[in-house]
PDB file of N, H, CA, C and O in Angstrom:
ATOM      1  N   UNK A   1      21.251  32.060  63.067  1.00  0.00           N
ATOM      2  CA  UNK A   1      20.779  33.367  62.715  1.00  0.00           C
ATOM      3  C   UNK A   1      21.668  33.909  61.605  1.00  0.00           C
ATOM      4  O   UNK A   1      22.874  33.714  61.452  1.00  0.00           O
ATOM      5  N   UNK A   2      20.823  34.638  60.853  1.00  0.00           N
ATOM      6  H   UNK A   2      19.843  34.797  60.977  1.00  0.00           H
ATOM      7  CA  UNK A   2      21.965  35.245  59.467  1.00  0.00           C
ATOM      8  C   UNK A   2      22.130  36.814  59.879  1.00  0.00           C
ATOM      9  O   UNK A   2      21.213  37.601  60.119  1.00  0.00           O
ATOM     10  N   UNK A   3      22.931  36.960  59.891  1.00  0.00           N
ATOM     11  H   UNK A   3      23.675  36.321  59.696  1.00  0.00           H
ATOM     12  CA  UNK A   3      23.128  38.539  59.764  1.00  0.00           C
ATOM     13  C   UNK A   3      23.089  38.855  58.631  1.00  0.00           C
ATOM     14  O   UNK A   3      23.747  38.102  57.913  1.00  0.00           O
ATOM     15  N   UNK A   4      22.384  40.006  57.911  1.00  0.00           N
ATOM     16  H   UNK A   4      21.849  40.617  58.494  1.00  0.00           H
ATOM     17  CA  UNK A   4      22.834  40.838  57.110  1.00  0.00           C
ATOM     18  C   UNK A   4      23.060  42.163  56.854  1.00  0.00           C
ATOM     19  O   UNK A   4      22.608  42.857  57.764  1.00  0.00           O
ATOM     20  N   UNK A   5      23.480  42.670  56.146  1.00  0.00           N
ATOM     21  H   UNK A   5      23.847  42.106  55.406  1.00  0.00           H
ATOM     22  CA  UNK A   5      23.353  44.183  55.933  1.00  0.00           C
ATOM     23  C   UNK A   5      22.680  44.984  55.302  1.00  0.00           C
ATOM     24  O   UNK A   5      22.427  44.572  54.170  1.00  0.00           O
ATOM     25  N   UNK A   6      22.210  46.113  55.571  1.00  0.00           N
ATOM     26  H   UNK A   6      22.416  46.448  56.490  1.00  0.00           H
ATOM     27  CA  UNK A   6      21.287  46.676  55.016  1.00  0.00           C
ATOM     28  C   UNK A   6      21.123  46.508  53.775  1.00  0.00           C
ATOM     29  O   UNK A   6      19.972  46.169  53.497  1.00  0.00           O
ATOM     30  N   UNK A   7      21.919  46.625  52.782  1.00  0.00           N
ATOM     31  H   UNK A   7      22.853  46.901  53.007  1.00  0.00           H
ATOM     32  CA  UNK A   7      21.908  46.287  50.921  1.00  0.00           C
ATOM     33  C   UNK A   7      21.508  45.105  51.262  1.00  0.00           C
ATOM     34  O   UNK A   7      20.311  45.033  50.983  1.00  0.00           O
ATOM     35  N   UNK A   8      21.936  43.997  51.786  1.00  0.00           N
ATOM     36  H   UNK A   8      22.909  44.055  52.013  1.00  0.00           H
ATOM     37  CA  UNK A   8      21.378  42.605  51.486  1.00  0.00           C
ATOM     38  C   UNK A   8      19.554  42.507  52.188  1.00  0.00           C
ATOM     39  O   UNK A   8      18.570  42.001  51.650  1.00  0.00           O
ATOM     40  N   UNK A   9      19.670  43.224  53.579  1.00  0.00           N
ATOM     41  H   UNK A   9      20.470  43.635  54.016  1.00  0.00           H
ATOM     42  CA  UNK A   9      18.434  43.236  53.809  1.00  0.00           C
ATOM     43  C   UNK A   9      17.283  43.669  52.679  1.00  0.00           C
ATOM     44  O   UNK A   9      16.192  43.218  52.330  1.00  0.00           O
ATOM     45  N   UNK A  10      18.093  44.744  52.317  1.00  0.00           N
ATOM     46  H   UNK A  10      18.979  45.111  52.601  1.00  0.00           H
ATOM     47  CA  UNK A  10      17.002  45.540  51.473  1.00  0.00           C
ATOM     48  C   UNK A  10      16.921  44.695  49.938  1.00  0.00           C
ATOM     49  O   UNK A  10      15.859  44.699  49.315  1.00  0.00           O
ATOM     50  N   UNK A  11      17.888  44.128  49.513  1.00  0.00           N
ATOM     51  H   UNK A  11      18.751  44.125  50.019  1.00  0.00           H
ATOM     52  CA  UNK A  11      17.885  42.914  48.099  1.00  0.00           C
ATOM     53  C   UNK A  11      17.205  41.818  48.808  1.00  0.00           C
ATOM     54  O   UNK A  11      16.745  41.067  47.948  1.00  0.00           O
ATOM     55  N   UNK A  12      17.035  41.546  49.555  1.00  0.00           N
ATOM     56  H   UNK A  12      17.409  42.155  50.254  1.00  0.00           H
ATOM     57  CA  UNK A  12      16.805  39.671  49.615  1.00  0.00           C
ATOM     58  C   UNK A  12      15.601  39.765  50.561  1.00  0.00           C
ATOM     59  O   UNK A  12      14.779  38.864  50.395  1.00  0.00           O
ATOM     60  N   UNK A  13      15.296  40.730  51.591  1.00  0.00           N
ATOM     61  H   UNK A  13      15.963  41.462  51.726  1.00  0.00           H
ATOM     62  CA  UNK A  13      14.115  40.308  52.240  1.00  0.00           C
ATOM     63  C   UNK A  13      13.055  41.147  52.690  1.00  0.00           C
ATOM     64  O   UNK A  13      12.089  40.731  53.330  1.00  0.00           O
ATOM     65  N   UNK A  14      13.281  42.601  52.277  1.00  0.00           N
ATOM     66  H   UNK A  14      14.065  42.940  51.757  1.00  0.00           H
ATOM     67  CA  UNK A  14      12.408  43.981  52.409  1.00  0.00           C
ATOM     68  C   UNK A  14      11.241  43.189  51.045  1.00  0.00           C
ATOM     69  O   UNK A  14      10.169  42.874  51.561  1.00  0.00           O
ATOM     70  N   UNK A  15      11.298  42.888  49.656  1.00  0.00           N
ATOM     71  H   UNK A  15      12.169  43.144  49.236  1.00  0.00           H
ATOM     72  CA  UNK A  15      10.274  42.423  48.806  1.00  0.00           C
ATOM     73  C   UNK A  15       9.147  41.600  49.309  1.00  0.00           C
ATOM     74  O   UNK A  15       8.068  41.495  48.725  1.00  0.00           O
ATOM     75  N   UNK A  16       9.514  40.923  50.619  1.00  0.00           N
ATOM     76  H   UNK A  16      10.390  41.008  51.093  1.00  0.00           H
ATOM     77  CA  UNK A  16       9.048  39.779  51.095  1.00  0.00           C
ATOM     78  C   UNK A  16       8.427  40.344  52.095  1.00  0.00           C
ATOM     79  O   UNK A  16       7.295  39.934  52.349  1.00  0.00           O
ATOM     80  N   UNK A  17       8.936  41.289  52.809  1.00  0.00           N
ATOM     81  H   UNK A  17       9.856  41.622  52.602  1.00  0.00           H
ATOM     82  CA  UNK A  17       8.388  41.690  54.311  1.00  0.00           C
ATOM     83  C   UNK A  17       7.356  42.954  53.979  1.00  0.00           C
ATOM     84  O   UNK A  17       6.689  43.586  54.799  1.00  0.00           O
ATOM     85  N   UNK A  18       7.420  43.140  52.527  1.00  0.00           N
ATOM     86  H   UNK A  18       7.962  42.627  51.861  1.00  0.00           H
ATOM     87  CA  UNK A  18       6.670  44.454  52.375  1.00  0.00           C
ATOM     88  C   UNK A  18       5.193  43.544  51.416  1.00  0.00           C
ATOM     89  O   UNK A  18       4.100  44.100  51.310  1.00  0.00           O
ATOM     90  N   UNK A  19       5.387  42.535  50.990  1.00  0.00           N
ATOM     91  H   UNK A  19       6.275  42.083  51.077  1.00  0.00           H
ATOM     92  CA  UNK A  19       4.570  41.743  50.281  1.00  0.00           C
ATOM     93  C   UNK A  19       3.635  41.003  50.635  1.00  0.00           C
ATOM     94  O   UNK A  19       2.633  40.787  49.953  1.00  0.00           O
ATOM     95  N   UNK A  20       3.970  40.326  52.236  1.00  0.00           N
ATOM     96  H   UNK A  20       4.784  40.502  52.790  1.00  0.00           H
ATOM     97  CA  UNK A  20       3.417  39.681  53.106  1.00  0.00           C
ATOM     98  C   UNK A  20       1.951  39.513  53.371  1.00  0.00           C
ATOM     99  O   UNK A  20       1.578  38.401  53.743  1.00  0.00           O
ATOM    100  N   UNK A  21       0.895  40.668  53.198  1.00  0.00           N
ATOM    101  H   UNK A  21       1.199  41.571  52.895  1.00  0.00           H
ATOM    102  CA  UNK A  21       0.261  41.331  53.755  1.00  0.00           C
ATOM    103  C   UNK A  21      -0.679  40.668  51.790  1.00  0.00           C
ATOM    104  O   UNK A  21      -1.770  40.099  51.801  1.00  0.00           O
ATOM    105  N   UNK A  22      -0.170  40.856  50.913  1.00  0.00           N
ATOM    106  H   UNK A  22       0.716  41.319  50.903  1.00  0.00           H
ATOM    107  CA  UNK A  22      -1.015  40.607  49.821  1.00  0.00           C
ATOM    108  C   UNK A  22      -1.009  39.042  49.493  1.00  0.00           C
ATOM    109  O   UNK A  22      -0.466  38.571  48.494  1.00  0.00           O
ATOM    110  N   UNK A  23      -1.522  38.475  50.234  1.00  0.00           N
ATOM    111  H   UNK A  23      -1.963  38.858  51.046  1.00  0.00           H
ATOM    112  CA  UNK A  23      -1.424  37.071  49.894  1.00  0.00           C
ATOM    113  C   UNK A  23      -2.670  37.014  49.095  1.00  0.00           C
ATOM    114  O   UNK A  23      -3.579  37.738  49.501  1.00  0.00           O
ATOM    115  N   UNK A  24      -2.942  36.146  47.818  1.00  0.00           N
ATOM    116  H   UNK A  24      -2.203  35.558  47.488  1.00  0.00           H
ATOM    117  CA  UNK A  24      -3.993  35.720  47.184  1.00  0.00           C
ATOM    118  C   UNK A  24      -5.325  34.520  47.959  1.00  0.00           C
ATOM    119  O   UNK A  24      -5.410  33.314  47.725  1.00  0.00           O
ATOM    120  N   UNK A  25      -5.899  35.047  48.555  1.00  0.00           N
ATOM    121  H   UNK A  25      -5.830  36.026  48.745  1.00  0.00           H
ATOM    122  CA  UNK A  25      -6.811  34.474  49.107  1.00  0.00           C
ATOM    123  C   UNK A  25      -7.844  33.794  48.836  1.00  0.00           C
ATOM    124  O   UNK A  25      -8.348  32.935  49.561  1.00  0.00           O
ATOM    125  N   UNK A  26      -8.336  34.258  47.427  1.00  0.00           N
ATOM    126  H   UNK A  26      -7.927  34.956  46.839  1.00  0.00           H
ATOM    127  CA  UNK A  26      -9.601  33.979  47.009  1.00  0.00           C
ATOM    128  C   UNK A  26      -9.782  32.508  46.238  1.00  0.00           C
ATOM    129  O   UNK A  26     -10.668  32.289  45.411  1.00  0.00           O
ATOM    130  N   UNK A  27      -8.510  31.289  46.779  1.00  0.00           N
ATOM    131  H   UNK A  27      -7.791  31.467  47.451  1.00  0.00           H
ATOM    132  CA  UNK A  27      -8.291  29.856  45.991  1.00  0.00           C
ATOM    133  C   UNK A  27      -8.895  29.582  47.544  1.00  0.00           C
ATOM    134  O   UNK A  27      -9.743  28.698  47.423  1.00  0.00           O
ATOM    135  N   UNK A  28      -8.791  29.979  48.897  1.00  0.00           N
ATOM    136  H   UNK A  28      -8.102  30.697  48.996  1.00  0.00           H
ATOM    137  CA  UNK A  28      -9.832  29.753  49.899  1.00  0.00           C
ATOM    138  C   UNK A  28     -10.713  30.058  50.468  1.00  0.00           C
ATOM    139  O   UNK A  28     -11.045  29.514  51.521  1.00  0.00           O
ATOM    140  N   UNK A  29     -11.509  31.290  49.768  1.00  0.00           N
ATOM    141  H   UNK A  29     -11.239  31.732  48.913  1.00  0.00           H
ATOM    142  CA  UNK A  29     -12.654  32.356  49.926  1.00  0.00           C
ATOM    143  C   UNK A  29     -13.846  31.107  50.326  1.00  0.00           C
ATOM    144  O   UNK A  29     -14.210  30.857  51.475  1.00  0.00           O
ATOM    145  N   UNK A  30     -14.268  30.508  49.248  1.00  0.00           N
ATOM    146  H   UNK A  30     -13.973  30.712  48.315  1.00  0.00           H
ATOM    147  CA  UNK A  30     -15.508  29.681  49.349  1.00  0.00           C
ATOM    148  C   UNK A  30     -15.349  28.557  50.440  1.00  0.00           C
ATOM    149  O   UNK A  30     -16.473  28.146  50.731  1.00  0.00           O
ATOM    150  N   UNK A  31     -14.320  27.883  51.179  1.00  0.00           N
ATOM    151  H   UNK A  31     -13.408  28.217  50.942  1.00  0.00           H
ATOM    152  CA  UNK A  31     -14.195  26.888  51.892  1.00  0.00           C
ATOM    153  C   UNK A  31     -14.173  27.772  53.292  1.00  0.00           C
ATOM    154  O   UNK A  31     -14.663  27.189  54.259  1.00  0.00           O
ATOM    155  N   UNK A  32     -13.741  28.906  53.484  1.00  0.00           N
ATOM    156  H   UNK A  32     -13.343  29.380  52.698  1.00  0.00           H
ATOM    157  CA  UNK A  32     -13.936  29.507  54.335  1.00  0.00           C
ATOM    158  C   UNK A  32     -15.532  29.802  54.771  1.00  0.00           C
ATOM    159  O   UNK A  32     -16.052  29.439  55.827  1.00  0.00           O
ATOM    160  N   UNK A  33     -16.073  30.435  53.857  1.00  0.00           N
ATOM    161  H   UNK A  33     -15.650  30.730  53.000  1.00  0.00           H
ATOM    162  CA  UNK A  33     -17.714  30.601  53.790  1.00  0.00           C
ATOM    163  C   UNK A  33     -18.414  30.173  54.249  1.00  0.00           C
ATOM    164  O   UNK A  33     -19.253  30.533  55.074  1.00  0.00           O
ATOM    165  N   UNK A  34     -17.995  28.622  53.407  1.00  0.00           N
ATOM    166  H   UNK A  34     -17.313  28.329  52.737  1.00  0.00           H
ATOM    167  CA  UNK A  34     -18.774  27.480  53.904  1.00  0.00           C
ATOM    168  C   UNK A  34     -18.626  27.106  55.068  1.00  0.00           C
ATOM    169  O   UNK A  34     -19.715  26.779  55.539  1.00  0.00           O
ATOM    170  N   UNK A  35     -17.608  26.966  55.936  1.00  0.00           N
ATOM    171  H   UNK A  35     -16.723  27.231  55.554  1.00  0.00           H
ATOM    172  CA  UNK A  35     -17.293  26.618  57.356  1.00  0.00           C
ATOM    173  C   UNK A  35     -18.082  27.928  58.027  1.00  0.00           C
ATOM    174  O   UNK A  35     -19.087  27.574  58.644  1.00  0.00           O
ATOM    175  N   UNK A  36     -17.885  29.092  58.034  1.00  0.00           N
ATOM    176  H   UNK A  36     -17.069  29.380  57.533  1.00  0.00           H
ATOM    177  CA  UNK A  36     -18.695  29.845  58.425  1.00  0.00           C
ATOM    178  C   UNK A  36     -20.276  29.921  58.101  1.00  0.00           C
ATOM    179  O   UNK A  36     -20.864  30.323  59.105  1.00  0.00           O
ATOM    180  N   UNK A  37     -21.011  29.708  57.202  1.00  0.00           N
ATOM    181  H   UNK A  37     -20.533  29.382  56.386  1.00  0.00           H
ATOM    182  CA  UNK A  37     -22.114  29.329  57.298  1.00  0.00           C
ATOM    183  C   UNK A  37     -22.521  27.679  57.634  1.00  0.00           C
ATOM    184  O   UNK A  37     -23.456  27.138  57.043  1.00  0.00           O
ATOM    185  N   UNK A  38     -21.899  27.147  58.401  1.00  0.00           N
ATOM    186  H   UNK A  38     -21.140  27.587  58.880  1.00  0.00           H
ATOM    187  CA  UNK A  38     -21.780  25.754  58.533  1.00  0.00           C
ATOM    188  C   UNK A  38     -22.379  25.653  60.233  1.00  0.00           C
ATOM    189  O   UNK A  38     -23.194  24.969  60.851  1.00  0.00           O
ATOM    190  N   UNK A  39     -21.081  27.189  60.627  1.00  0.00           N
ATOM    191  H   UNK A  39     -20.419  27.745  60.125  1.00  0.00           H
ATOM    192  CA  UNK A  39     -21.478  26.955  61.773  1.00  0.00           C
ATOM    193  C   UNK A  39     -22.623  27.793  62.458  1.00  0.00           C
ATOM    194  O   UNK A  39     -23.307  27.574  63.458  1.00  0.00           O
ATOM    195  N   UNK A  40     -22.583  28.837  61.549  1.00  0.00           N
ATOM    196  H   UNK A  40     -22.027  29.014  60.737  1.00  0.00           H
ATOM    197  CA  UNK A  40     -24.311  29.910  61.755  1.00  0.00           C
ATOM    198  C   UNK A  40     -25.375  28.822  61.600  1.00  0.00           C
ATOM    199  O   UNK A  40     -26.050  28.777  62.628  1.00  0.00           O
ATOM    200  N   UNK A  41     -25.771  27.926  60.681  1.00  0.00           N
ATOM    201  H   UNK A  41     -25.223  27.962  59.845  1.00  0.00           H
ATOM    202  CA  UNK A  41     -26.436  27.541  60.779  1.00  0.00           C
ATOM    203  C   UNK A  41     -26.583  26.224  61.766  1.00  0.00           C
ATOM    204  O   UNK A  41     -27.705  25.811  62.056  1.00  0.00           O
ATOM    205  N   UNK A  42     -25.480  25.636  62.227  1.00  0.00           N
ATOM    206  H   UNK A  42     -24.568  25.972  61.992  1.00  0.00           H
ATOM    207  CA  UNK A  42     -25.370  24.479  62.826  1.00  0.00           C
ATOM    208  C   UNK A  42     -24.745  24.403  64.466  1.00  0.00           C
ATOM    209  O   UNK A  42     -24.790  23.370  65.134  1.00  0.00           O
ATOM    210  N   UNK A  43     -24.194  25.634  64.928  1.00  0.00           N
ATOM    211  H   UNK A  43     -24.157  26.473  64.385  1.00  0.00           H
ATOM    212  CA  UNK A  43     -23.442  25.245  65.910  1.00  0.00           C
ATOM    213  C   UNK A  43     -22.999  24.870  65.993  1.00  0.00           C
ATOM    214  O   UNK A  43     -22.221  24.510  65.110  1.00  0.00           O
ATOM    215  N   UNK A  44     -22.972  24.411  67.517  1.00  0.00           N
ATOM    216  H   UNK A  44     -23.603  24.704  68.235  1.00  0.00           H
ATOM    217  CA  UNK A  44     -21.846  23.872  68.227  1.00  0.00           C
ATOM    218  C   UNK A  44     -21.902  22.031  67.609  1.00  0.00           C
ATOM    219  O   UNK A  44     -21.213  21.160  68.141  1.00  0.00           O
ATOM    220  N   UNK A  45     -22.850  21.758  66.433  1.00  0.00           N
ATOM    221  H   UNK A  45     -23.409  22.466  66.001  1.00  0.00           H
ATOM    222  CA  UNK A  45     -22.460  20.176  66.219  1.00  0.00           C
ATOM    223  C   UNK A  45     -21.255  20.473  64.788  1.00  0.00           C
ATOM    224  O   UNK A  45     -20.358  19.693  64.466  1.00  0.00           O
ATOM    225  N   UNK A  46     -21.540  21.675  64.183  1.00  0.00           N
ATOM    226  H   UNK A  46     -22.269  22.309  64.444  1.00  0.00           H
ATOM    227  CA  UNK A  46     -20.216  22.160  62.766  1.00  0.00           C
ATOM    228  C   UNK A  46     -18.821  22.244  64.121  1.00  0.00           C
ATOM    229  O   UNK A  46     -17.766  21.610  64.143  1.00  0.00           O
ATOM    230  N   UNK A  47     -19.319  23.207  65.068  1.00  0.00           N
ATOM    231  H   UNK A  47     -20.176  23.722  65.050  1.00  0.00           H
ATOM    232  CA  UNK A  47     -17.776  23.094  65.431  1.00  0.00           C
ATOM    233  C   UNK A  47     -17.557  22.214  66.249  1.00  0.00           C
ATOM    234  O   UNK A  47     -16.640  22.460  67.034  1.00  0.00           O
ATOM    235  N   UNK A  48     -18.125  21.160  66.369  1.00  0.00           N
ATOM    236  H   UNK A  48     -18.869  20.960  65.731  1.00  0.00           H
ATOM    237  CA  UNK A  48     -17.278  19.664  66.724  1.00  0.00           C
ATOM    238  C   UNK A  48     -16.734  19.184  65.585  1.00  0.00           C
ATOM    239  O   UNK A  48     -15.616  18.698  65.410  1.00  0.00           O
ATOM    240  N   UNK A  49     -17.952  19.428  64.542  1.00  0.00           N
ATOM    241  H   UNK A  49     -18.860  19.823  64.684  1.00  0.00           H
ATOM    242  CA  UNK A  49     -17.426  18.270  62.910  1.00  0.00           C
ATOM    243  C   UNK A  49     -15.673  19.121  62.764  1.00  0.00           C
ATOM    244  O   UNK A  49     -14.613  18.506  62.647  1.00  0.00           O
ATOM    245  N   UNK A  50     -15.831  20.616  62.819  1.00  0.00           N
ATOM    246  H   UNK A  50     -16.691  21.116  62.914  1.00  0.00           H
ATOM    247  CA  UNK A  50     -14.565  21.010  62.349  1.00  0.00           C
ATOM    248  C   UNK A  50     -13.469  20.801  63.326  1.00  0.00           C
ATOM    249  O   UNK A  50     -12.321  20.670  62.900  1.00  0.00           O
ATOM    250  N   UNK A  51     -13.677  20.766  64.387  1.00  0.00           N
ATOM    251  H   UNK A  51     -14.609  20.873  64.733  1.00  0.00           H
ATOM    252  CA  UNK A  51     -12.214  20.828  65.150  1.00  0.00           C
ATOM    253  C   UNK A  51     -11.733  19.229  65.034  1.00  0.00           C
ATOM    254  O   UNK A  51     -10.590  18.899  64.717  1.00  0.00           O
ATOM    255  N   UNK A  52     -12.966  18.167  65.391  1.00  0.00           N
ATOM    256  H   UNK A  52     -13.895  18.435  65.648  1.00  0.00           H
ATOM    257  CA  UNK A  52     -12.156  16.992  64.556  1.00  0.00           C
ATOM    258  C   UNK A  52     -11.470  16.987  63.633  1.00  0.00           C
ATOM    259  O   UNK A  52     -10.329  16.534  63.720  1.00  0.00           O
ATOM    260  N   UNK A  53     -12.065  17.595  62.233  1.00  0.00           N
ATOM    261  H   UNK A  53     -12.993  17.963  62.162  1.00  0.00           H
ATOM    262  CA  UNK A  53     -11.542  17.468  60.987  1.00  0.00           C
ATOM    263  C   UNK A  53     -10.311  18.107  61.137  1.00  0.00           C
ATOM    264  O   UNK A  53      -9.356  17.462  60.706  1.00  0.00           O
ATOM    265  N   UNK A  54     -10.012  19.451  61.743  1.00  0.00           N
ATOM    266  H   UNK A  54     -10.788  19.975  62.094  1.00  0.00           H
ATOM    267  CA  UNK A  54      -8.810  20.206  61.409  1.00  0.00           C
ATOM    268  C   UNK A  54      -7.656  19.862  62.569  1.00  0.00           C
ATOM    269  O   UNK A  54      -6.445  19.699  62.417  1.00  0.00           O
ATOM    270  N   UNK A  55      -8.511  19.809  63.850  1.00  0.00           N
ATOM    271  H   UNK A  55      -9.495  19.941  63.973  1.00  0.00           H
ATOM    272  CA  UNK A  55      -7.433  19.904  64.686  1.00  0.00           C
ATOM    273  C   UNK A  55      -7.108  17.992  65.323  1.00  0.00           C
ATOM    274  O   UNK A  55      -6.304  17.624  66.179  1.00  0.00           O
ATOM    275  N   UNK A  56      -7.859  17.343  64.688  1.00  0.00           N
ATOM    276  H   UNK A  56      -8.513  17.641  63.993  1.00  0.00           H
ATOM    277  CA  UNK A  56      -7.928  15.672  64.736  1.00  0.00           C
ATOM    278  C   UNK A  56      -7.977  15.784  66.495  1.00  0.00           C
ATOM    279  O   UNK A  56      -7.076  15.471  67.273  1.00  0.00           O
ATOM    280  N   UNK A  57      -9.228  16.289  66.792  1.00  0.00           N
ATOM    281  H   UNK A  57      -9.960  16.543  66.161  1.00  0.00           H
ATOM    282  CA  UNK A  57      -9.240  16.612  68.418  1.00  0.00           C
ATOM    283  C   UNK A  57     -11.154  16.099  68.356  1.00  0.00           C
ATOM    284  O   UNK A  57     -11.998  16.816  67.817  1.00  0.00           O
ATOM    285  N   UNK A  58     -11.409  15.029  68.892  1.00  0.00           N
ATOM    286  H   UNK A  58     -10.724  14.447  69.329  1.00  0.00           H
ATOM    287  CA  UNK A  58     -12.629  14.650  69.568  1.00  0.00           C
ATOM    288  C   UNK A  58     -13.331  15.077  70.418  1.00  0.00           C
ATOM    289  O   UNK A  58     -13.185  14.532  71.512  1.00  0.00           O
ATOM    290  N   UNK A  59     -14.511  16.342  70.316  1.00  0.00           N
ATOM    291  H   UNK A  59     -14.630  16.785  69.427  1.00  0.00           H
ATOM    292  CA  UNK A  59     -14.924  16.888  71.635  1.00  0.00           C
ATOM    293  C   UNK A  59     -16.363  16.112  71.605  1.00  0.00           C
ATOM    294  O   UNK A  59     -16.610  15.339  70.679  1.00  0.00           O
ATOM    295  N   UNK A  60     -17.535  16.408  72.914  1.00  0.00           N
ATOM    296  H   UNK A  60     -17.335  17.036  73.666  1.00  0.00           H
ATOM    297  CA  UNK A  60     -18.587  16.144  72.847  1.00  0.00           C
ATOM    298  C   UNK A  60     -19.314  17.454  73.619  1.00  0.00           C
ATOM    299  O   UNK A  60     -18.703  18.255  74.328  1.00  0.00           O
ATOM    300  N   UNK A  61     -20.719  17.491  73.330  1.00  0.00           N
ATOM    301  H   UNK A  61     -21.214  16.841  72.754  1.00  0.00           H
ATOM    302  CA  UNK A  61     -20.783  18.651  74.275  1.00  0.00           C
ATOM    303  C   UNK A  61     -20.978  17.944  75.897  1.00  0.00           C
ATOM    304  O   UNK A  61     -21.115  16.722  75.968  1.00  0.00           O
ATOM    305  N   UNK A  62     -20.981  18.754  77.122  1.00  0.00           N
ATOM    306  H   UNK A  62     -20.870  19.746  77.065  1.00  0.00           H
ATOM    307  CA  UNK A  62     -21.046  18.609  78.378  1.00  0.00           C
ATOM    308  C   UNK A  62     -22.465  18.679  77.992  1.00  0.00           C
ATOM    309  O   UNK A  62     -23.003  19.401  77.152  1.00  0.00           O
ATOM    310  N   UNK A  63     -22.988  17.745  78.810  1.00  0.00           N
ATOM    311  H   UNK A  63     -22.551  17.159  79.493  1.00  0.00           H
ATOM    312  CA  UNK A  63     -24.528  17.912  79.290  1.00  0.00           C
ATOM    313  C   UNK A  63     -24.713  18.455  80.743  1.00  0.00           C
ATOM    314  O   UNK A  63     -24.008  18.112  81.692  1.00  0.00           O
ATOM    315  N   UNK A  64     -25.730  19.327  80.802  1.00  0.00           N
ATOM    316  H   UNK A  64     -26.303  19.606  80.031  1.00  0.00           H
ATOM    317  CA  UNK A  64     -25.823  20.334  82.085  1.00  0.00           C
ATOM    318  C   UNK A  64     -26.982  18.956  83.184  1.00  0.00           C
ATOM    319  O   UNK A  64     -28.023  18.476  82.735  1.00  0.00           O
ATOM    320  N   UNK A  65     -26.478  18.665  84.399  1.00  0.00           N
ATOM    321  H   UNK A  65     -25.633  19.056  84.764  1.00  0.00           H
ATOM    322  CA  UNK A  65     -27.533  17.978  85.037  1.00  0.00           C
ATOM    323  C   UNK A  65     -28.624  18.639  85.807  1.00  0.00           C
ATOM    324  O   UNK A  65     -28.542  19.709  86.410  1.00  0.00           O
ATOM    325  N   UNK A  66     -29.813  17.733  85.688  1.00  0.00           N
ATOM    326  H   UNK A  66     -29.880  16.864  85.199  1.00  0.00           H
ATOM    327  CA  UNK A  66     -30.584  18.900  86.697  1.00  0.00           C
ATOM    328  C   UNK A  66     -30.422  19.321  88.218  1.00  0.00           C
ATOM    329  O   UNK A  66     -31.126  20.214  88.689  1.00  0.00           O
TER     330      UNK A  66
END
């Protein structure tokens, strides 16, 4: 853990903690979209394709018996 002091807090990591919040988003606007209209239109077979792809996790759906 670093300690610092307020001057150093306020030089080295208040720019950062106050900046946080404006991250440039819009280099993943459209890949987002698309996963979201991926899965409006597709369900639960987009969010199998995606949790493979992202989380490298294999689901299937449960089939209900009669």
């Amino acid at each position: 853990m670093k300690i610092l002091t307020a001057q150093e807090f306020e030089e080295e990591m208040l720019p950062q903690v106050l900046n946080r919040g404006k991250a440039d988003i819009s280099s993943i606007e459209a890949s987002v979209k698309k996963i979201v209209a991926d899965v409006r239109d597709e369900g639960d077979k987009a969010l199998l394709m995606y949790t493979e792809k992202f989380d490298k996790v294999s689901l299937t759906v449960a089939r209900s018996q009669p």
